[in-house]
C-alpha positions in Angstrom: 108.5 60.2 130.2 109.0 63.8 128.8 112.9 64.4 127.7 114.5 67.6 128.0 117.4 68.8 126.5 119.9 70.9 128.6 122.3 73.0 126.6 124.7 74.8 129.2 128.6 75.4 128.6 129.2 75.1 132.5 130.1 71.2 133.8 128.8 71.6 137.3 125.7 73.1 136.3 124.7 71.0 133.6 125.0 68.2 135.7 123.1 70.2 138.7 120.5 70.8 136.2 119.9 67.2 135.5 120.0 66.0 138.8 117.3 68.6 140.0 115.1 67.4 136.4 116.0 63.4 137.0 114.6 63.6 140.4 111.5 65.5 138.4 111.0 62.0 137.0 112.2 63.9 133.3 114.3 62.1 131.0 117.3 64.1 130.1 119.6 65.1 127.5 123.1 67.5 128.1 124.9 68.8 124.4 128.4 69.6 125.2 129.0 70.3 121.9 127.4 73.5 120.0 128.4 73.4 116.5 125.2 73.0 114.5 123.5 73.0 117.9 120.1 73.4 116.8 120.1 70.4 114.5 121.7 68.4 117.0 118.9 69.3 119.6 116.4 68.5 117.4 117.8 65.1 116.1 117.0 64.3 120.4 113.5 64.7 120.0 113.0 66.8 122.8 109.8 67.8 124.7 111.5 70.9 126.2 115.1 72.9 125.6 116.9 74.5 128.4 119.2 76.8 127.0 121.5 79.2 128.5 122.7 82.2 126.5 126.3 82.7 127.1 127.8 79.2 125.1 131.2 78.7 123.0 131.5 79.6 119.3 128.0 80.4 119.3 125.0 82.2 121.5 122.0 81.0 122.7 119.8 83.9 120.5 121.2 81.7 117.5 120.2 78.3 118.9 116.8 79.5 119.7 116.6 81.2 116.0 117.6 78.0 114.2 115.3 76.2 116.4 112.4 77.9 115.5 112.9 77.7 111.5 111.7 73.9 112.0 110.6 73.5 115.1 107.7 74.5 117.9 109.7 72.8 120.8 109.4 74.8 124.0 112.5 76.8 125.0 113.2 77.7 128.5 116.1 80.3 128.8 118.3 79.7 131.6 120.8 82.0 131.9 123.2 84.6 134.1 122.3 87.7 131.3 119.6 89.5 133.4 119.1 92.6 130.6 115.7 93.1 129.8 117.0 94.1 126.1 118.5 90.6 126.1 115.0 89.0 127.8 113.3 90.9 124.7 115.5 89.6 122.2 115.5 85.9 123.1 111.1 86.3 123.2 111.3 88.0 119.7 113.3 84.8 118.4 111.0 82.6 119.9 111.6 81.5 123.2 108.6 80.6 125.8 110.6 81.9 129.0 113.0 83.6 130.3 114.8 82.7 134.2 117.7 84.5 135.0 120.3 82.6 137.3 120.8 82.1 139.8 117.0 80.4 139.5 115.7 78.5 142.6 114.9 74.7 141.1 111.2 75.0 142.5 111.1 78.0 140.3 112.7 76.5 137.6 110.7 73.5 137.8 107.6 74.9 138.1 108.0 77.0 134.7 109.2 73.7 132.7 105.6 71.9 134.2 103.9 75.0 132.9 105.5 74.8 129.6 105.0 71.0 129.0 101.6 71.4 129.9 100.5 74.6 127.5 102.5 72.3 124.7 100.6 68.9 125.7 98.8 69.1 122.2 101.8 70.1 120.1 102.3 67.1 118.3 98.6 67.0 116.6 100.8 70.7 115.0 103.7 71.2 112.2 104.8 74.2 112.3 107.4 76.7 111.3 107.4 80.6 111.6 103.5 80.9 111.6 102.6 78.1 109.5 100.8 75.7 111.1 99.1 72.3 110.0 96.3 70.4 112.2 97.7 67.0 111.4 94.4 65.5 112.0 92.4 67.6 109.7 94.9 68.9 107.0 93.8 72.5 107.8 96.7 74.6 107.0 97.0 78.2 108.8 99.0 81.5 108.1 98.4 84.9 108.9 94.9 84.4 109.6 93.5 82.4 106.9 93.5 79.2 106.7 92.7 76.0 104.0 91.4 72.5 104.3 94.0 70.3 102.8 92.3 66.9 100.8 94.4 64.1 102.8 97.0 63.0 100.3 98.4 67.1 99.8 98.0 66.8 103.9 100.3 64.3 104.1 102.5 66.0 102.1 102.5 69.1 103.2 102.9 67.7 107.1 106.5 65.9 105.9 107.7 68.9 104.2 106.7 70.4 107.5 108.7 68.1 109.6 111.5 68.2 107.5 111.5 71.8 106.3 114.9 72.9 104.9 115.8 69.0 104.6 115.1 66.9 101.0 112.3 64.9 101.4 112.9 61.6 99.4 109.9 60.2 96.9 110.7 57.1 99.0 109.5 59.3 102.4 106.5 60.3 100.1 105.8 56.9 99.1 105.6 55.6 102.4 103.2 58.2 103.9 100.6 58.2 101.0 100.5 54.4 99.6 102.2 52.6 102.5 105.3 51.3 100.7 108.4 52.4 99.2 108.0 49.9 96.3 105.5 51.7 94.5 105.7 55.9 93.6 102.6 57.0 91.9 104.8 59.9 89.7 101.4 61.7 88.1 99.5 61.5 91.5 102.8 63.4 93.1 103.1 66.3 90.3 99.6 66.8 91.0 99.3 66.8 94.7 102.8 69.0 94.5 101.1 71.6 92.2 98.4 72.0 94.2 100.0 72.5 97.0 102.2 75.0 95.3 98.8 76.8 94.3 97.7 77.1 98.4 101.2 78.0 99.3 100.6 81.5 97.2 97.3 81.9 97.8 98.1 81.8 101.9 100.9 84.3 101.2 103.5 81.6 103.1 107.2 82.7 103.0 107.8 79.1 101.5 108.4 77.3 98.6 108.7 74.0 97.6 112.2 73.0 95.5 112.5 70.2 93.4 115.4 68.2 94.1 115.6 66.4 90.3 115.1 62.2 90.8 115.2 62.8 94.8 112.2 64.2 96.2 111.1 67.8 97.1 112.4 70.2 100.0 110.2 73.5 101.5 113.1 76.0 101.8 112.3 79.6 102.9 112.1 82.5 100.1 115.1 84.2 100.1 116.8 81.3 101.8 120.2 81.1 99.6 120.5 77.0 98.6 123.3 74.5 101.0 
């Protein structure tokens, strides 16, 4: 069952929007809450976001923006704002479409199958801001050009990925290359990491990979000021 996530400020229509998707046969997801609201979306896993625009303490353009610094989730704009400057903006930062309310639900629902669908394959992806890693054959694309991963600098380079602005631990590392978190093969990591390093440049990718001394490694974006 696919799960979307529905962030709307407004009660009634938050809970008219997951009637209307329940009945859909979609699992679903309301955030109340919008401090760090694109974390908190993404620690639900979703298939899709609904988001409308107009939300306390924060707006909607900054959801979808922190969303798409780590994720490639679909996001479906619901919202009153029917500006096409304010259509263009929320595209720009990365969201898929754009309804303006009020939407009529076989509309609404019709876009959301559409979306699901073009996104069916997303998970063999990681991706962030036009990086993108076929997680079945380590190739590794950015503006165009592309390189062929050997698996263990694949495996790598698909958790730092995942977890992009976020430490990942040797123990996480461990776990995807050897199978346990008993054994950390340190010469084997340097090496894979430097690598790694080496295709980053080459690729020209707006990332780079930070040590975190005796934790693990974190790909943070350059210019990005450290938490």
């Amino acid at each position: 069952m696919k799960k979307i996530v529905i962030a709307e400020d407004d009660v009634f229509m938050r809970e008219e929007l997951a009637s209307i998707l329940k009945k859909e046969g979609y699992e679903t997801d309301c955030l109340a809450d919008f401090s760090d609201a694109g974390r908190k979306i993404l620690r639900l896993s979703p298939d899709l976001v609904l988001l409308d625009l107009n939300l306390p303490g924060i707006t909607g353009f900054e959801i979808c923006r922190s969303i798409r610094k780590i994720s490639t989730v679909p996001v479906l704009v619901l919202t009153s704002r029917d500006q096409l400057k304010d259509e263009l903006h929320a595209l720009k930062l990365g969201a898929d479409e754009y309804l303006t309310k009020p939407c009529h639900k076989d509309r609404l629902t019709a876009r959301i199958l559409n979306l699901l669908r073009r996104y069916e394959d997303r998970d063999r992806f990681a991706e962030i801001q036009g990086v993108r890693l076929d997680r079945q054959t380590f190739t590794v694309y950015m503006n165009g050009q592309s390189a062929v991963l050997p698996e263990n600098q694949g495996k790598i380079m698909e958790l730092l990925l995942l977890h992009a602005g976020e430490t990942v631990t040797k123990s996480m590392l461990s776990e995807r290359l050897w199978g346990t978190t008993e054994y950390i093969d340190e010469n084997a990591l340097q090496v894979n990491m430097t690598r790694i390093k080496k295709t980053i440049r080459k690729l020209h990718i707006p990332y780079r990979i930070e040590t975190r001394r005796g934790i693990g490694y974190c790909l943070t974006e350059i210019g990005e000021s450290d938490d």
